[in-house]
C-alpha positions in Angstrom: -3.1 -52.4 24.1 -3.2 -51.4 27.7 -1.5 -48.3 28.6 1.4 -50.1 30.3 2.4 -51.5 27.2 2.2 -48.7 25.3 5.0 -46.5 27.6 7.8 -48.4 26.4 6.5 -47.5 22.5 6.8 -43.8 23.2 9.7 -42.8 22.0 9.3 -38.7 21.8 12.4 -37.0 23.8 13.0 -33.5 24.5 16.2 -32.3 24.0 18.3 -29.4 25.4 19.1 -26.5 24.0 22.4 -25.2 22.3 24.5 -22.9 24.8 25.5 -20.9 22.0 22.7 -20.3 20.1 20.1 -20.8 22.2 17.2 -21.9 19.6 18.6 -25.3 18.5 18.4 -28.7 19.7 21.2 -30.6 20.7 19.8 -33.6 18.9 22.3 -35.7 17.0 25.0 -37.8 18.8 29.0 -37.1 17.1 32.0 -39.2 17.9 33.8 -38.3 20.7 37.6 -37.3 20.0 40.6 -39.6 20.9 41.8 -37.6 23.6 38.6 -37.5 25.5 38.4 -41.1 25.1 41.6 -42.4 25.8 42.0 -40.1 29.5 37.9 -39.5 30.3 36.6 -42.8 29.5 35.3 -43.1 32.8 33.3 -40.1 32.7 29.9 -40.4 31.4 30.5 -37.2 28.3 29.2 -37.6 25.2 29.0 -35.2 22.4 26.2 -33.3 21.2 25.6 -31.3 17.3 23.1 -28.4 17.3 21.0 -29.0 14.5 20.6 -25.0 13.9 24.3 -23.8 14.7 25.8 -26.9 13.9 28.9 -26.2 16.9 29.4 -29.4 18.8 29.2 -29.8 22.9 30.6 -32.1 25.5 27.7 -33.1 27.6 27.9 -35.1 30.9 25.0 -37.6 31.5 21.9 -37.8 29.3 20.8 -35.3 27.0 17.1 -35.5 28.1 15.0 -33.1 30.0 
């Protein structure tokens, strides 16, 4: 394969870390709650689980580096 068809197959993303912890990734997406969707659907949040703390976060935009 040439190397421009192989970028697309790369599929390794770093994430951010937890503002709480500070050692675990925010790496697993969670339903955001009814109020959030309802009044700040036009805001691009989504909601983040650490995977060492386990606390949820609001994040605006993408969760990569």
């Amino acid at each position: 394969m040439e190397p421009s068809e192989t970028t697309w197959l790369n599929a390794s993303k770093t994430y951010k870390k937890c503002p709480h912890c500070k050692h675990g990734d925010l790496d697993s997406r969670v339903k955001r709650g009814a109020l959030v969707k309802s009044l700040l659907f036009w805001l691009d949040l989504k909601r983040y689980s650490c995977s060492s703390c386990g606390r949820k976060v609001y994040m605006v935009g993408k969760n990569e580096k």
